[in-house]
N, C-alpha and C positions, 0 to 999 in steps of 0.2 A: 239343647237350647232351652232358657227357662221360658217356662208361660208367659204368651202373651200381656197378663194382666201384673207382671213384675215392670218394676223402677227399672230397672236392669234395661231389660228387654227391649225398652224403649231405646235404653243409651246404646247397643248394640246395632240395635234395625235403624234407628235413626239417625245415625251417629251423633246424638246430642247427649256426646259426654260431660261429668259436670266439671271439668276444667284440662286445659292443657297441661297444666304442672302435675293434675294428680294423677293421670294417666301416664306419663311420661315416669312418676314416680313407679306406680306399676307395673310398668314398661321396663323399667332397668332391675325392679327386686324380682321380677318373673325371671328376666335372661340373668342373672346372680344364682337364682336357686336351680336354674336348669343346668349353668355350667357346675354348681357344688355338688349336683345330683350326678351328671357326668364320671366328675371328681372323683367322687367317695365310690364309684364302681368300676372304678379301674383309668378312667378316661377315655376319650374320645375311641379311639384306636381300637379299644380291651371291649368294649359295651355289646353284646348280642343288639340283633336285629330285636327282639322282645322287648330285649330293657329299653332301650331307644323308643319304642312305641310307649311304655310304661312310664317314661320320664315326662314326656312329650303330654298325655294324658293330662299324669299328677300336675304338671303346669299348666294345660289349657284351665284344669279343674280349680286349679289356687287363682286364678284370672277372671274365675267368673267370682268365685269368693272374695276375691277383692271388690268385686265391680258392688260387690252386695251393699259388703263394709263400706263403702262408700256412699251408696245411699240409703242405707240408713244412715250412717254421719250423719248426713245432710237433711234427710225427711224425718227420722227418727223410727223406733220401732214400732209404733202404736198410731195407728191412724182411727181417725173419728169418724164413724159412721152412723148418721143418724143420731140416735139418743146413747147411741151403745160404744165404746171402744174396744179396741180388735186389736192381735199383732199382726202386723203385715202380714200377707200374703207369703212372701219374699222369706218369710223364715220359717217358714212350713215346711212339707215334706221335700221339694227338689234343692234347699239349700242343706237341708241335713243329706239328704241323698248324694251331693256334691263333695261334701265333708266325708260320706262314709266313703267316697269312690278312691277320693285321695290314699285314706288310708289302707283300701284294700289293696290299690296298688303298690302303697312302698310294700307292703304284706309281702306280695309279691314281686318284686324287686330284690328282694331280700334273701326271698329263696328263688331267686334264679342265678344268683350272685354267690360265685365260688368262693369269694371275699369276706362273705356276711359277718357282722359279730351273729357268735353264738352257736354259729354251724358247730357242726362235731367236724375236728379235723379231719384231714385228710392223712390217716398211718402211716399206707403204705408209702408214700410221697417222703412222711416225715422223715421212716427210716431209710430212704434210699438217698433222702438228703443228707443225712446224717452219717451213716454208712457206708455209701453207695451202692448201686446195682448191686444183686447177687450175681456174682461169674457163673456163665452154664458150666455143667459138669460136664467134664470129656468122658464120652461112652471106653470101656480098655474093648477092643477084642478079647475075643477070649479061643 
């Protein structure tokens, strides 16, 4: 959860989101990238217990990065304090930290996914698809 003294924060504990439409917009591009993240690892059915935790993650985590993008939209980056100006709070270390979390998960998603581009095949698999099984050899008496 970010620091109490984030935009955010507020619109989360408070529920004083800054609109219906755009949360709702939110709201259907998070369950979009949840079911193409599904997708692209086999689907629903195919997905380990891990990935499903890892998916689930990368989307709470792009949810709160939305909520961010949203208010700066709205507040801007740069707030005034005093004589001095500052960048938000809000884009400091737990919005990069959110950003790094995402992409460590796909990282790992990646390589938990027998699928992955860029894995090194799977040989034995190929030539047995290709081939078939090797027949056992029958032992002769002797």
């Amino acid at each position: 959860m970010p620091k109490e003294t984030h935009g955010i924060y507020k619109w989360i504990k408070q529920n004083q989101l800054p609109s219906a439409r755009g949360i709702d917009k939110v709201k259907k591009c998070l369950d979009e990238l949840e079911k193409g993240l599904i997708l692209d690892y086999g689907g629903a059915g195919k997905i380990s217990t891990s990935q499903e935790i890892l998916i689930r993650s990368v989307v709470k985590a792009l949810g709160v990065q939305f909520l961010a993008e949203l208010y700066i939209n709205e507040y801007g980056p740069i707030r005034k304090k005093g004589n001095d100006i500052e960048l938000r709070a809000l884009l400091g270390k737990s919005y990069l930290s959110f950003i790094n979390s995402i992409r460590q998960n796909l990282l790992a998603l990646k390589d938990l996914s027998k699928d992955a581009k860029g894995d090194a095949p799977d040989l034995i698999e190929y030539v047995q698809t290709k081939y078939g099984k090797p027949k056992k050899k029958v032992k002769k008496n002797e």
